[in-house]
C-alpha positions in Angstrom: 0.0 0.0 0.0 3.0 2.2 0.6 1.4 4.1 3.2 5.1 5.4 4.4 6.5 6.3 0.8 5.9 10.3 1.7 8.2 9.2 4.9 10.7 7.8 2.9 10.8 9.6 -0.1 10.7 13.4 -1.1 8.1 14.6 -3.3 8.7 14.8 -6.9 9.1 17.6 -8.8 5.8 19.4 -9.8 4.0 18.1 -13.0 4.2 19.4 -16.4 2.6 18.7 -20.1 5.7 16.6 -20.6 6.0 14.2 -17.5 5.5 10.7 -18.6 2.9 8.4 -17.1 5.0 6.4 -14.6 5.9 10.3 -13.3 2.3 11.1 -13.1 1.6 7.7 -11.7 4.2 8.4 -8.8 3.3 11.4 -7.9 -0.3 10.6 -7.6 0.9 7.5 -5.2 3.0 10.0 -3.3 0.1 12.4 -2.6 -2.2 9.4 -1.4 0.6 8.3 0.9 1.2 12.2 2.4 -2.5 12.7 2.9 -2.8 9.2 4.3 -0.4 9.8 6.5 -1.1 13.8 7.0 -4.3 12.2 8.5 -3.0 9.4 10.6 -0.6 11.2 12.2 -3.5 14.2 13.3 -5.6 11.2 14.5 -3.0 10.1 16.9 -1.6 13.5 17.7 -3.2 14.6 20.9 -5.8 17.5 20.2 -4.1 19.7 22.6 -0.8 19.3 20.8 -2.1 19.6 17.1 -3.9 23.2 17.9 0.1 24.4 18.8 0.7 23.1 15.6 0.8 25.1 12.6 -1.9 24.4 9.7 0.5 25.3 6.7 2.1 22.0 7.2 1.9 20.3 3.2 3.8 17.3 4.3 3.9 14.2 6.5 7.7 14.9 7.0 7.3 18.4 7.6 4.4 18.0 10.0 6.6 15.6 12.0 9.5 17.8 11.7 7.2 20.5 13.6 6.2 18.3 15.8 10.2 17.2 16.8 10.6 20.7 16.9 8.1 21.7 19.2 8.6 18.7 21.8 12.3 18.3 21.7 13.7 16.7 25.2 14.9 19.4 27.5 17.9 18.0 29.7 17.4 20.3 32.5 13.8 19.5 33.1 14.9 15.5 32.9 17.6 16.0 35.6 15.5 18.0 37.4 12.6 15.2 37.7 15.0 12.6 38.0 16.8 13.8 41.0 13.2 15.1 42.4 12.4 11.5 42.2 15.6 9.6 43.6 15.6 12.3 47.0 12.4 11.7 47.5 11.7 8.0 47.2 11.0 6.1 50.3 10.7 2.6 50.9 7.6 1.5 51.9 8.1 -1.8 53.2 6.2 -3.5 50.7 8.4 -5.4 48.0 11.6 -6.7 47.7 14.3 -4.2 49.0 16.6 -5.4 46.6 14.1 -4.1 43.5 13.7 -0.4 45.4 17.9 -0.6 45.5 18.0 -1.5 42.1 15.5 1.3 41.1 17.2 4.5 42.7 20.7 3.2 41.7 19.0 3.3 38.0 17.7 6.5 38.7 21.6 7.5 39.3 22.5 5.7 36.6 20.2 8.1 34.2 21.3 11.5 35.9 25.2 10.2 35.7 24.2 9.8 31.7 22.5 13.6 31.7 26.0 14.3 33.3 25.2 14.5 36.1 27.6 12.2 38.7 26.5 11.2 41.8 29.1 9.5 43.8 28.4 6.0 45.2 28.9 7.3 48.7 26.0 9.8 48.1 23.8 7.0 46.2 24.3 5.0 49.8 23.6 7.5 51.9 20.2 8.1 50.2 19.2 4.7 49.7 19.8 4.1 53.6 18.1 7.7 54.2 14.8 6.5 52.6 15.0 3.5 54.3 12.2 2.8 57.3 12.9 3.0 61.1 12.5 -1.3 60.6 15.9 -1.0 59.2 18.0 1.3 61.5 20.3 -2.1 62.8 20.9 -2.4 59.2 21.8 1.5 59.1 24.1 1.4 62.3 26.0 -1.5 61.4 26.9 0.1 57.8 27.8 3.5 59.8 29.8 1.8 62.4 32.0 -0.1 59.7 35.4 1.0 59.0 36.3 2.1 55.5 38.2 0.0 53.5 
């Protein structure tokens, strides 16, 4: 059906007296595939995000581009909820302890990637931080050990 071929190819140039019939045929296929795709995309394109979008949009490629354009990933705003997340986490006591470990130290593992380093030292102290009053033999044993 090639449903993608305005994806994957560029439109062809405009059509004159003198294209030939495979041309024509083309170019025809390509527009069926751009408004095909023009209106799949607007279907599954939130309606509070398409009326930021701009109408002049002729192409699925275009439209996408605007789209990119518009919701790019901002770093700041990822570090920011990451590191909102890993301070504030507390175990609840329900699950396995070694799944919540695993969880914040990924959490550190995606600020240390946004460059942002957190030292293991830190990552411990805020793992045992979180950690319920249940544990606090756990804590004081880990505080009372001599570094290595």
């Amino acid at each position: 059906m090639d449903l993608d071929l305005a994806l994957r190819d560029d439109s062809s140039p405009p059509l004159t007296d003198q294209s030939t019939s495979d041309e024509k045929r083309n170019n025809e296929r390509w527009e069926r595939s751009n408004r095909l795709c023009l209106m799949i995309i607007k279907k599954a394109v939130p309606e509070v995000f398409r009326g930021t979008m701009s109408e002049t949009t002729v192409t699925a490629k275009e439209f996408l581009q605007d789209i990119e354009k518009r919701f790019v990933k901002n770093e700041k705003t990822e570090v920011s909820t990451l590191l909102t997340r890993l301070v504030s986490m507390k175990y609840s006591g329900k699950g396995n302890i070694r799944e919540y470990i695993m969880e914040m130290s990924h959490l550190a593992s995606k600020l240390n990637a946004l460059k942002l380093k957190l030292s293991e030292e830190l990552l411990v102290h805020l793992i045992l931080i979180s950690l319920p009053t249940q544990f606090s033999q756990f804590k004081m044993s880990y505080n009372c050990q001599k570094e290595i």
